[in-house]
Backbone as a chain_set.jsonl record, in Angstrom:
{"seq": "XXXXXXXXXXXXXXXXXXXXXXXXXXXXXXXXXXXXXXXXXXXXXXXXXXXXXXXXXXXXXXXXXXXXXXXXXXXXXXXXXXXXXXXXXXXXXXXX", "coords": {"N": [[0.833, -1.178, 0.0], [0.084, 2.524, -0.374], [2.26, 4.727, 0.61], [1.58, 7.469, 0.797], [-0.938, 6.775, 1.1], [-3.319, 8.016, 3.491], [-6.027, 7.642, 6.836], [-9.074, 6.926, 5.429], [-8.971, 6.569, 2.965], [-6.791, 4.955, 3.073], [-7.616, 3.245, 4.672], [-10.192, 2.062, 2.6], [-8.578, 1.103, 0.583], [-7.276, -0.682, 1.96], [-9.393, -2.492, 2.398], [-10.221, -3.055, -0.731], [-8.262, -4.659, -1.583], [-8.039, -6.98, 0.17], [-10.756, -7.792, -0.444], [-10.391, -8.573, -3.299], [-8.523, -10.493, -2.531], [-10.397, -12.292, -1.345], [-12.069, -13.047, -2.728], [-10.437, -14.594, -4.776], [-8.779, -13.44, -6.368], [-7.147, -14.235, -8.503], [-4.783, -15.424, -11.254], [-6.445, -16.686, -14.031], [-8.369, -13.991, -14.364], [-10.668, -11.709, -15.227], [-9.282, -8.926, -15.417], [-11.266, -6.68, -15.615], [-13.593, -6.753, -14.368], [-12.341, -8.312, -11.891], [-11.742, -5.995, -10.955], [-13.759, -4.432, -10.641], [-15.349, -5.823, -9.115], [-13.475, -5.933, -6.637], [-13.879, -2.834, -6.005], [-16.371, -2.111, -5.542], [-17.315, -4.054, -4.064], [-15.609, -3.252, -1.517], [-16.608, -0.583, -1.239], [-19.551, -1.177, -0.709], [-18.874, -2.408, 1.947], [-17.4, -0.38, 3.549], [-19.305, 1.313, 3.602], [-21.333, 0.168, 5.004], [-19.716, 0.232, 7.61], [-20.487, 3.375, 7.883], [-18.87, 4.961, 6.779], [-17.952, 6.748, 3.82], [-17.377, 6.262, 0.929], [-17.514, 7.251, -1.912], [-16.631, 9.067, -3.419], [-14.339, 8.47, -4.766], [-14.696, 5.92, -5.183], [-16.832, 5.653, -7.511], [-16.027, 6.844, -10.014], [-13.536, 5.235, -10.235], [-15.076, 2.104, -10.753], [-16.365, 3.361, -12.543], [-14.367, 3.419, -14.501], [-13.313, 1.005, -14.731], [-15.754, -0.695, -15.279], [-17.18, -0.07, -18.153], [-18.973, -1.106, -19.95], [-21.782, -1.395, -19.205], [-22.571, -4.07, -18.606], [-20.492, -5.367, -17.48], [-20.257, -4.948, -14.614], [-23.052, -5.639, -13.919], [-22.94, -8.461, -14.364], [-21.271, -9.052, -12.359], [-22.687, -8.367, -10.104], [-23.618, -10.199, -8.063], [-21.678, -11.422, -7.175], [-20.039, -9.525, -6.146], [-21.892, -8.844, -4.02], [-21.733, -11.284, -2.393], [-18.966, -11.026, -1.267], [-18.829, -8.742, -0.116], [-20.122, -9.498, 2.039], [-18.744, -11.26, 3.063], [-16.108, -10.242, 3.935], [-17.775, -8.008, 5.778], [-18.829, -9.848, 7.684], [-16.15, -10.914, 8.766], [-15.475, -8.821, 9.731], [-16.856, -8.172, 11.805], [-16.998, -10.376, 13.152], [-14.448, -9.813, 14.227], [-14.558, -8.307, 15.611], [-13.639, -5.82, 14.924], [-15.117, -3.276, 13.667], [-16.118, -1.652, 15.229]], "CA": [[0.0, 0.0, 0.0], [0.993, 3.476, -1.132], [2.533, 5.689, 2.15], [0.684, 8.824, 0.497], [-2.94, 7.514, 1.605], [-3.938, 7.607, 4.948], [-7.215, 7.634, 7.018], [-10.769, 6.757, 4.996], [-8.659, 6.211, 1.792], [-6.292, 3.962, 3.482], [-8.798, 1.753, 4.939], [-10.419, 1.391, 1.772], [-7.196, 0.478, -0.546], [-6.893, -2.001, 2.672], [-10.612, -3.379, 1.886], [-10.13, -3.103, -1.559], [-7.192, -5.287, -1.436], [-8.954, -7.882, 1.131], [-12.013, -8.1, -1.852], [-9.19, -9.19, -4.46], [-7.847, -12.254, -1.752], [-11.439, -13.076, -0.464], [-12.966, -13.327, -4.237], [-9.727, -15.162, -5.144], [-8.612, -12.708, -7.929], [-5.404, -15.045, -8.949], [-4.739, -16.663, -12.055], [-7.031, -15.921, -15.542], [-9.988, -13.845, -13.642], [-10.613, -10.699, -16.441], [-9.057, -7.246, -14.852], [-12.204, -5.259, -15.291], [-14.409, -7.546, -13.402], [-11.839, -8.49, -10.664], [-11.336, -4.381, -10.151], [-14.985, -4.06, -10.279], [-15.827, -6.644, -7.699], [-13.309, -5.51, -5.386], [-13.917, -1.852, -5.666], [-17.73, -2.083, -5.212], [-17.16, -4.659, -2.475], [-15.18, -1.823, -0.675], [-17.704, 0.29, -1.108], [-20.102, -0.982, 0.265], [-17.925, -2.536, 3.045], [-17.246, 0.652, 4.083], [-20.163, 2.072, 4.13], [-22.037, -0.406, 6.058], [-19.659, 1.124, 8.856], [-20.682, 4.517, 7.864], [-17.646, 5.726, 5.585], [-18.918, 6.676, 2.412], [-16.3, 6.193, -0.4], [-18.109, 7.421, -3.034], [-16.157, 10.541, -4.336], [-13.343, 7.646, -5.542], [-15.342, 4.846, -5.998], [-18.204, 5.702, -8.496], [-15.158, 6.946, -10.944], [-12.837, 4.266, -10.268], [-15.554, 1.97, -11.326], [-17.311, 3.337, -13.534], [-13.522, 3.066, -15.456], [-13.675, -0.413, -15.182], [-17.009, -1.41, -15.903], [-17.47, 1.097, -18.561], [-19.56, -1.991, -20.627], [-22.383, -1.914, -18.204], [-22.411, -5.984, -18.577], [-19.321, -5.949, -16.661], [-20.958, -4.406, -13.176], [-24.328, -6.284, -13.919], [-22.65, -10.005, -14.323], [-20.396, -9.005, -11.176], [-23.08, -8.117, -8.588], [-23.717, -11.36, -7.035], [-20.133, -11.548, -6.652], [-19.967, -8.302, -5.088], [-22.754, -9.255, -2.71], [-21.156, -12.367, -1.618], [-17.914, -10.483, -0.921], [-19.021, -7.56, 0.693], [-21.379, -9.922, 3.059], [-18.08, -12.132, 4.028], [-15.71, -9.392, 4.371], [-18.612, -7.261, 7.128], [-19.079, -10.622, 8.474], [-15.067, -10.978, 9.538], [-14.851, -7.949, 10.872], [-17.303, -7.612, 12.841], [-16.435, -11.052, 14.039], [-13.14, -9.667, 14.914], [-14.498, -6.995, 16.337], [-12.945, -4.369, 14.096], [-15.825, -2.648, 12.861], [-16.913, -0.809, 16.351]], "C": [[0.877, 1.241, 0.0], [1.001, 4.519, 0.503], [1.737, 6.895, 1.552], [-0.949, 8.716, 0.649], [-2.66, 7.256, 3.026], [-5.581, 7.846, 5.143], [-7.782, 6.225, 6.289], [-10.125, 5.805, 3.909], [-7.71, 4.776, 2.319], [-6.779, 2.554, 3.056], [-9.558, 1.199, 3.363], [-9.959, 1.231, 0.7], [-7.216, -1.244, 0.743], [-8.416, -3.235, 2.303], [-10.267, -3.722, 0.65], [-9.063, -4.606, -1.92], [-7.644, -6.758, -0.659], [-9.944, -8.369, 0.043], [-11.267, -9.022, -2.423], [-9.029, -10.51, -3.624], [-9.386, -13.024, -1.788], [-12.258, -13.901, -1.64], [-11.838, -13.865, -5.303], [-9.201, -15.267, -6.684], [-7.318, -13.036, -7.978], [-5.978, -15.38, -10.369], [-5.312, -15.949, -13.748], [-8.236, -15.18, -15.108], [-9.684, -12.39, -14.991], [-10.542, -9.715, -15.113], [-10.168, -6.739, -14.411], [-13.421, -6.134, -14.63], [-13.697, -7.96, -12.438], [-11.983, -6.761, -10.163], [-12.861, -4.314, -9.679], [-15.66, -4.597, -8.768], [-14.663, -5.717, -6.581], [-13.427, -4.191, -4.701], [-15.967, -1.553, -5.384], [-18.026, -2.876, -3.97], [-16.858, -3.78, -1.465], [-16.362, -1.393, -0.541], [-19.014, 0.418, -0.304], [-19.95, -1.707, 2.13], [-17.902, -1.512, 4.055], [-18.51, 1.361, 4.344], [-21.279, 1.625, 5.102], [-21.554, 0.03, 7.286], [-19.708, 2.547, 9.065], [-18.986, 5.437, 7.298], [-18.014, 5.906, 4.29], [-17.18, 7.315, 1.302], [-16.3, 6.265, -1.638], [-17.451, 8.179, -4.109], [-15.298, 9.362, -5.152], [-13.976, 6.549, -6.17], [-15.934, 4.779, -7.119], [-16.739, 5.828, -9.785], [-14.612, 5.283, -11.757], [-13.341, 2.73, -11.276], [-16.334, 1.704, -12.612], [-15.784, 3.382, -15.209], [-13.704, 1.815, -16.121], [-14.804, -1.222, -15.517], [-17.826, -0.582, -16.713], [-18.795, 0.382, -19.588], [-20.547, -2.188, -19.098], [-23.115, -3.438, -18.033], [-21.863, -6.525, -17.91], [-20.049, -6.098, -15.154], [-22.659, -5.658, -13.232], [-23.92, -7.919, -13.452], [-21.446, -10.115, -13.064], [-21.208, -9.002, -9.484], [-23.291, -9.04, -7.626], [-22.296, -11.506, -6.566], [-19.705, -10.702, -5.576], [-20.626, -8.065, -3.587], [-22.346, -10.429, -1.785], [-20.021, -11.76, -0.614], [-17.958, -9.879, 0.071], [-19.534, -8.309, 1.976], [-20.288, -10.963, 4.175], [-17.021, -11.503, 4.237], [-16.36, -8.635, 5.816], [-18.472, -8.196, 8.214], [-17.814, -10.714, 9.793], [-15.046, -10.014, 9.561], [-15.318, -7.475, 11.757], [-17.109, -8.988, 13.766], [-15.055, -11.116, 14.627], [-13.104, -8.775, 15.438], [-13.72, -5.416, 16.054], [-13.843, -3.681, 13.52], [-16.364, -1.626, 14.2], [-16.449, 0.583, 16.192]], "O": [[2.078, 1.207, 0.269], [0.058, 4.869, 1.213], [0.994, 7.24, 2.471], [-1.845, 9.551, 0.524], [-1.904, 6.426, 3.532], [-6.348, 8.124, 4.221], [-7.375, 5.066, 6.366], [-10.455, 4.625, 3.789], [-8.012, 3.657, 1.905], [-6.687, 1.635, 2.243], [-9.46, 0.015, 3.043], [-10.704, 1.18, -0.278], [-7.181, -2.432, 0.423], [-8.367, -4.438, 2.046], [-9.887, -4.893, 0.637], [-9.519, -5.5, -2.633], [-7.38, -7.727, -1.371], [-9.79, -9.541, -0.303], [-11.399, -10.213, -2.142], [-9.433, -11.563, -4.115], [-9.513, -14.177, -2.201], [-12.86, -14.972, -1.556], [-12.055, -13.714, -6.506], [-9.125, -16.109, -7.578], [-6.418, -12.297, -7.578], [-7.16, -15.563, -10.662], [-4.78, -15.051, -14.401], [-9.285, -15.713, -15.471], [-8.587, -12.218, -15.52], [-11.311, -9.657, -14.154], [-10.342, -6.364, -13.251], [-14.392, -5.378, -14.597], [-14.528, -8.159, -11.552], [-12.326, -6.462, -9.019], [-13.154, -4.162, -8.493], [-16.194, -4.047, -7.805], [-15.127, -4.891, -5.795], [-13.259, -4.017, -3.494], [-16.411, -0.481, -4.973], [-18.769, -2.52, -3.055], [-17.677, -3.506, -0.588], [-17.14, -1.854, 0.294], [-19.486, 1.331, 0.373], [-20.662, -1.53, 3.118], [-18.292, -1.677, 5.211], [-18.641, 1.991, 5.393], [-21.969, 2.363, 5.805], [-22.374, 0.284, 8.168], [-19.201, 3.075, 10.055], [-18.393, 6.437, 7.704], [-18.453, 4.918, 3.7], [-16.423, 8.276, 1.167], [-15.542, 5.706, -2.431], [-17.604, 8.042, -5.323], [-15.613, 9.309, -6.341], [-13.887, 6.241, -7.358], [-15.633, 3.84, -7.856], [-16.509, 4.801, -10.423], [-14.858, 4.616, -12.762], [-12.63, 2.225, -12.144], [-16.72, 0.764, -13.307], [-16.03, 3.378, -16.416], [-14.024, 1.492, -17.265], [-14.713, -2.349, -16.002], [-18.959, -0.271, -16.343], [-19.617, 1.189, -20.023], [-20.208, -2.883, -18.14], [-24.103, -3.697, -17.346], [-22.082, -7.667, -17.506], [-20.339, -7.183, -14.65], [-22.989, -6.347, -12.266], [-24.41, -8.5, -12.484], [-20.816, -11.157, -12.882], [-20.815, -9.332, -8.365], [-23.173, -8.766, -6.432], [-22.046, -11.732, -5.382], [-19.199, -10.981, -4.489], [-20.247, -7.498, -2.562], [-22.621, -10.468, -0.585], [-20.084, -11.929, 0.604], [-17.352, -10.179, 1.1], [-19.359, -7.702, 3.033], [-20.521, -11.347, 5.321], [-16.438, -12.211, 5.058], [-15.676, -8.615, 6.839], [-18.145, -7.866, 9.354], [-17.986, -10.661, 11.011], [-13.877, -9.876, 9.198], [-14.817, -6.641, 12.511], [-17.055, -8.848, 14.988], [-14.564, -12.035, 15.281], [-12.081, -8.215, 15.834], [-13.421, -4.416, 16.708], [-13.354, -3.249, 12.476], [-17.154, -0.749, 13.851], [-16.889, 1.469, 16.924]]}, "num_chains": 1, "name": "protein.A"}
């Protein structure tokens, strides 16, 4: 991770990053659907604990899933993610 973010942004390069492992973006997975999933995962990751990461996200995004096919055939993915990401951290008690 890049020493020039801190805070909000941090945390969600550190989610972001967490998405990618959890949704097991190795190997032949296509770029603009791994970015998508993990930056919409973030998203709403974060905002379930009240961080709203919108100003970067929606962009970021809307780069990579500029074929709105990409974002559409990703959301279950994104919903899985996001739902087992919240899960560990609030079972680790990091979300308080």
């Amino acid at each position: 991770m890049s020493d020039r973010l801190s805070g909000d942004q941090r945390t969600k390069a550190l989610v972001h990053e967490a998405a990618h492992w959890l949704a097991d973006h190795r190997g032949s997975v296509v770029r603009s659907g791994a970015e998508t999933v993990a930056e919409s995962s973030a998203f709403v990751v974060l905002g379930h604990f009240g961080i709203d990461a919108g100003a970067y996200t929606f962009p970021y995004v809307a780069h990579w899933a500029q074929d709105k096919a990409v974002l559409k055939r990703n959301l279950t993915e994104v919903q899985g993610v996001a739902a087992g990401l919240i899960a560990g951290i609030e079972e680790a008690g990091l979300g308080e």
